[in-house]
C-alpha positions in Angstrom: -85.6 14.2 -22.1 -82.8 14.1 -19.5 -83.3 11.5 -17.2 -82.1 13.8 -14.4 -84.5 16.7 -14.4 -87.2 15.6 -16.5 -86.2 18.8 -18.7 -86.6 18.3 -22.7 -83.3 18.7 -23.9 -83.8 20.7 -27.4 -86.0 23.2 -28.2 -86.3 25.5 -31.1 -86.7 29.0 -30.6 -88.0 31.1 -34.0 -84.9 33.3 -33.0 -82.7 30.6 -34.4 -82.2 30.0 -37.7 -83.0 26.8 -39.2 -80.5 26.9 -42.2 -77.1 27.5 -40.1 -74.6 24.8 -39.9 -73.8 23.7 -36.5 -70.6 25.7 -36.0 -72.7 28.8 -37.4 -75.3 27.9 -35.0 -72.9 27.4 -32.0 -71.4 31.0 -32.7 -74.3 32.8 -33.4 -76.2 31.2 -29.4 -72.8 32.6 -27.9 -73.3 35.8 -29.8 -76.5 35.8 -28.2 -75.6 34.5 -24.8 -72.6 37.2 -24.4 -74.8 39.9 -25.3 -77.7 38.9 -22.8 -74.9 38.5 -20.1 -73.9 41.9 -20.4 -77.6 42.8 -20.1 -78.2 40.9 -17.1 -75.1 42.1 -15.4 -76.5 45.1 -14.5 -79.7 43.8 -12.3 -76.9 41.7 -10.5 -77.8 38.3 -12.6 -75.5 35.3 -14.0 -76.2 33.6 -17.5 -75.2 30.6 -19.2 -76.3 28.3 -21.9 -76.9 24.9 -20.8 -76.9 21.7 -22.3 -76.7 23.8 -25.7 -80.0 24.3 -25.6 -81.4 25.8 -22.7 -80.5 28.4 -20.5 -79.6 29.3 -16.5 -80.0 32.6 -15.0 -79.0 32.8 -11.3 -78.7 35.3 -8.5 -75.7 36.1 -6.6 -77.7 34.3 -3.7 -77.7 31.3 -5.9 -81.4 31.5 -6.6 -81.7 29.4 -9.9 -83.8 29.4 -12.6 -83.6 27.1 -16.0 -85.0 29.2 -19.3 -86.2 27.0 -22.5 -86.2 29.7 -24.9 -85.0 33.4 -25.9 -88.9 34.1 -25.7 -89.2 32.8 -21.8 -86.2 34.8 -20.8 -87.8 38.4 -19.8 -90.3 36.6 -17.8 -87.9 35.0 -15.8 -85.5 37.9 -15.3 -88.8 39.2 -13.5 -89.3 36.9 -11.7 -85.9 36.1 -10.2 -85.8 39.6 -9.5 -89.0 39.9 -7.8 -89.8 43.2 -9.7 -90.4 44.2 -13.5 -87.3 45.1 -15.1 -87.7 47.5 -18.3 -84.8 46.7 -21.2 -85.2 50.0 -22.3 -84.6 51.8 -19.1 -82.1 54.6 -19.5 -80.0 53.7 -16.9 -79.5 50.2 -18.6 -78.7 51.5 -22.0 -76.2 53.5 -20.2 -74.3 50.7 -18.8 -74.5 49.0 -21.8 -73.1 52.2 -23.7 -70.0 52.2 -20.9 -69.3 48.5 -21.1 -69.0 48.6 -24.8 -67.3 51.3 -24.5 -64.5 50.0 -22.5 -64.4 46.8 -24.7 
């Protein structure tokens, strides 16, 4: 527990597999964490992994909110937002579309 925040610091998410090595590990939560910032970009949000186990959406009023899991994430994009955000809404898929397009 980090003495700081009172926040555990690891958790296991089924998402991540138990068998990986720690550098596959590493690779494969950036994999995850660069594809989920490109998601957020488009409702206006910031992500980051913290502490290598958790993670730290934000506004760009600097509204903050810590995430424990992959599962937890959704919930909290809704609620930093202040409104339901669908991650199959065309318009997102499209943004998504152009940024990997330009990549």
């Amino acid at each position: 527990m980090c003495i700081l925040c009172g926040q555990m610091i690891s958790s296991f998410h089924w998402s991540d597999m138990k068998e990986m090595d720690s550098q596959e590990y590493k690779r494969s939560k950036l994999k995850k964490a660069r594809i989920i910032s490109e998601i957020l970009q488009f409702y206006g949000l910031y992500f980051k992994i913290w502490q290598n186990s958790k993670f730290i959406i934000s506004d760009k009023k600097g509204k903050t909110i810590i995430v424990d899991d992959l599962g937890e994430l959704w919930a909290r994009v809704e609620e930093i937002l202040g409104m339901s955000a669908d991650p199959l809404d065309a318009n997102l898929l499209r943004f998504l579309e152009n940024t990997n397009s330009k990549q």
